[in-house]
N, C-alpha and C positions, 0 to 999 in steps of 0.2 A: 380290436375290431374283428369282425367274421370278414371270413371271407367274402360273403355275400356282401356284406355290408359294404367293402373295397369295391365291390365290380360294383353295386351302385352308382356311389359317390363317384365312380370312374364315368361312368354312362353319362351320370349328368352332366360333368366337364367337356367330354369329348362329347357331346350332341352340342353343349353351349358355343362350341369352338368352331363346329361344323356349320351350326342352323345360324350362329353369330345375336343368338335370343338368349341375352344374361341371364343369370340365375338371381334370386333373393338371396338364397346362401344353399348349401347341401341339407339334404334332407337329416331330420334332427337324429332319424336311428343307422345315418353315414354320417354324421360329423365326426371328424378325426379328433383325438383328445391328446396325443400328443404326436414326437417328430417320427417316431415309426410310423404309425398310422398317417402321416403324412407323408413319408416315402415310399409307403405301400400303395396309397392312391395315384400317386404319379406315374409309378413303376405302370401300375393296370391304365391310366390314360394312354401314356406314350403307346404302352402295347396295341389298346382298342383305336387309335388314329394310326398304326403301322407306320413310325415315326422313330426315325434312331435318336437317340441324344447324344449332341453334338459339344456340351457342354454342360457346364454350370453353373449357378449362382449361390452364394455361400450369405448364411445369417444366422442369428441365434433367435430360438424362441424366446414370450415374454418369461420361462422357465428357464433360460439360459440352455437351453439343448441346442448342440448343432444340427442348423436345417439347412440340405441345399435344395436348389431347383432346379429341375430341369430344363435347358436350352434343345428345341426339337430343329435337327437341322433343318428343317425347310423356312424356318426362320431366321435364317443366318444369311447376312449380306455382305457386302465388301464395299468399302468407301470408295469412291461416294455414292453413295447408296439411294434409291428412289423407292420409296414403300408407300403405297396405298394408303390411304388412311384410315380406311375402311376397314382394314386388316387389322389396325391397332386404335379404334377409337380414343383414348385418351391421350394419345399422340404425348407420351411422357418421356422426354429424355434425358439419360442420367451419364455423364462421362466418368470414363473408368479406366484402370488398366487392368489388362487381364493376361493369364497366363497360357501357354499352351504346353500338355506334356512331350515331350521331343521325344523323349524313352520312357516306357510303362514302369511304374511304379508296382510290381506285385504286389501280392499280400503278404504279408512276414508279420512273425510275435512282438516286434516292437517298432516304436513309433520310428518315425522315419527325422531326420535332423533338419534346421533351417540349411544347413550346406547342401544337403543331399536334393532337397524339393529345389534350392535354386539351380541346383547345376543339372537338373532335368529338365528344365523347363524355357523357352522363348517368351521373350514377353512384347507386347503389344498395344495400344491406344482403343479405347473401344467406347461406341455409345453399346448402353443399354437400354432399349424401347418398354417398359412398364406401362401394361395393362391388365385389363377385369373381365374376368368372366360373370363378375356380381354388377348386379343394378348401379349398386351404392360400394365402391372400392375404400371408401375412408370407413364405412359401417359396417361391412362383411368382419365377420369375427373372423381375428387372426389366423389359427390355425386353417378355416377354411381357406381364408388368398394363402396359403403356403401349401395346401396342398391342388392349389391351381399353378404350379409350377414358379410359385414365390412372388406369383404377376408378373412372372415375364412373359411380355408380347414378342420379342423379333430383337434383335443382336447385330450391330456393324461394324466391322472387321476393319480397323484403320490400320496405320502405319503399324510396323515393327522395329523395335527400336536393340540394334543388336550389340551395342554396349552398356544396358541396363544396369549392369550388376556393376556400374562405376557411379552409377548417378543416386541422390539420397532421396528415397521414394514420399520420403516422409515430408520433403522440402518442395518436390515439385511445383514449376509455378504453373497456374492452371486458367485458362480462358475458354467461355463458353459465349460464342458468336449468334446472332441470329440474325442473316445477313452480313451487313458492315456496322451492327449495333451491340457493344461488349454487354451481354446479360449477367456474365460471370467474371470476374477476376480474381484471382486469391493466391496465398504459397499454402502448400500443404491444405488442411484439410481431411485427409482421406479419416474414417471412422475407426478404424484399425491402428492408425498411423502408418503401418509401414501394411502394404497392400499384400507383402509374398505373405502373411500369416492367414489368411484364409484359405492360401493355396493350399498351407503346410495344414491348414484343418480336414479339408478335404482330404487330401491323401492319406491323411493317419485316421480321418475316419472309415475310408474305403480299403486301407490295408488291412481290415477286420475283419474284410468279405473279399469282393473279388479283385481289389487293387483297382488302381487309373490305367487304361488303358493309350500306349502311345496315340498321339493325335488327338485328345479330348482338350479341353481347354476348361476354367474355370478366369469368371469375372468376378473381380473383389470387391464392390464398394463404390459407390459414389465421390467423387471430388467436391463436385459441383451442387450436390442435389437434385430435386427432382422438376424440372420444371414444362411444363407443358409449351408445345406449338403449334402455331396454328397451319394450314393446309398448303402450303406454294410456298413455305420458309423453308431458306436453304438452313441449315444450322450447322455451325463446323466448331469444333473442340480440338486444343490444342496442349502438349504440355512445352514447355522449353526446351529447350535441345532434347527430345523424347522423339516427337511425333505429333500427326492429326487424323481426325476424321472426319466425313463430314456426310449429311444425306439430306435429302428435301420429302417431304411427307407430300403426293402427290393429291 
């Protein structure tokens, strides 16, 4: 893509996000065609909303490329958390664990090891809120919802769970609450199976360029799936001896 063509596709998101008036999809001479060009339009969003990123979210394209998204700190909450609904219309919640870097990961020539990513990092219980800057979120062509920051709406911050690195991430047992009604129960699940491998993608894909900087954090993957709520529900997600979190969509 041109550059032009970035600050575009950047315009249209960050106006969608501000004026809260969905898009159809990006304009067909800014559609991103693969995962650069989709980390190049988010890089220019973040920039044109004056927005740090506070994290990430990690996936692969239908081309198998690693894509992550950006988490804009002003979207980040702390359980139990109360967000607007308005803020995130599809009111999607996805439970997760997620990682934080404790110490920065530089860049260096070669990939970094599963020991190294985990002994850098705290780990934590987290919803992740999914939503659309498009009309139609199921229709929007791929690459466009990844280069809206992968649909993520807003991020809550639950428990930390400080002996992680004893528990088998792959076994957790996982509950997704809505009120005093189980939506979710399951063991394991996670899409990865073991949740630190998207951490350890993240970091060895950003030790290419400028490295993870201490204090970023990256969320791995769904437990539970995606499931939507409605307006005055508290919802709280738990793993077993891990932690919870919990927030109500006002």
């Amino acid at each position: 893509m041109t550059p032009e063509a970035i600050a575009h596709a950047a315009r249209q998101l960050a106006d969608a996000r501000v004026t809260r008036l969905p898009l159809a999809e990006l304009d067909a001479h800014a559609a991103p065609r693969n995962a650069v060009d989709v980390h190049a339009i988010q890089d220019a969003t973040a920039a044109l909303l004056g927005e740090r990123v506070a994290g990430w979210k990690v996936t692969a394209s239908p081309a198998g490329e690693f894509v992550r998204g950006a988490i804009l700190g002003s979207r980040v909450f702390t359980s139990p958390a109360a967000i607007e609904g308005a803020l995130v219309p599809m009111r999607a919640v996805e439970l997760e664990i997620a990682f934080r870097f404790e110490r920065a990961l530089p860049p260096r020539a070669h990939d970094y090891s599963y020991d190294e990513v985990a002994d850098a990092v705290s780990a934590f219980v987290a919803f992740e809120i999914v939503d659309s800057r498009f009309t139609k979120y199921a229709d929007a062509p791929w690459l466009h919802r990844a280069a809206d920051f992968v649909s993520n709406g807003a991020f809550v911050v639950g428990d930390a769970c400080a002996h992680w690195r004893e528990c088998d991430l792959a076994t957790l047992e996982a509950r997704l609450f809505v009120g005093d009604d189980v939506l979710v129960e399951r063991i394991g699940g996670h899409p990865s199976g073991d949740p630190l491998l998207p951490a350890i993608a993240l970091a060895n894909a950003f030790r290419r360029d400028a490295g993870v900087p201490a204090g970023r954090f990256v969320t791995t993957g769904t437990y539970t799936g995606l499931h939507r709520v409605d307006r005055g529900a508290r919802v709280t997600g738990s793993f077993t001896g891990f932690g919870a979190v919990s927030l109500t969509f006002l």
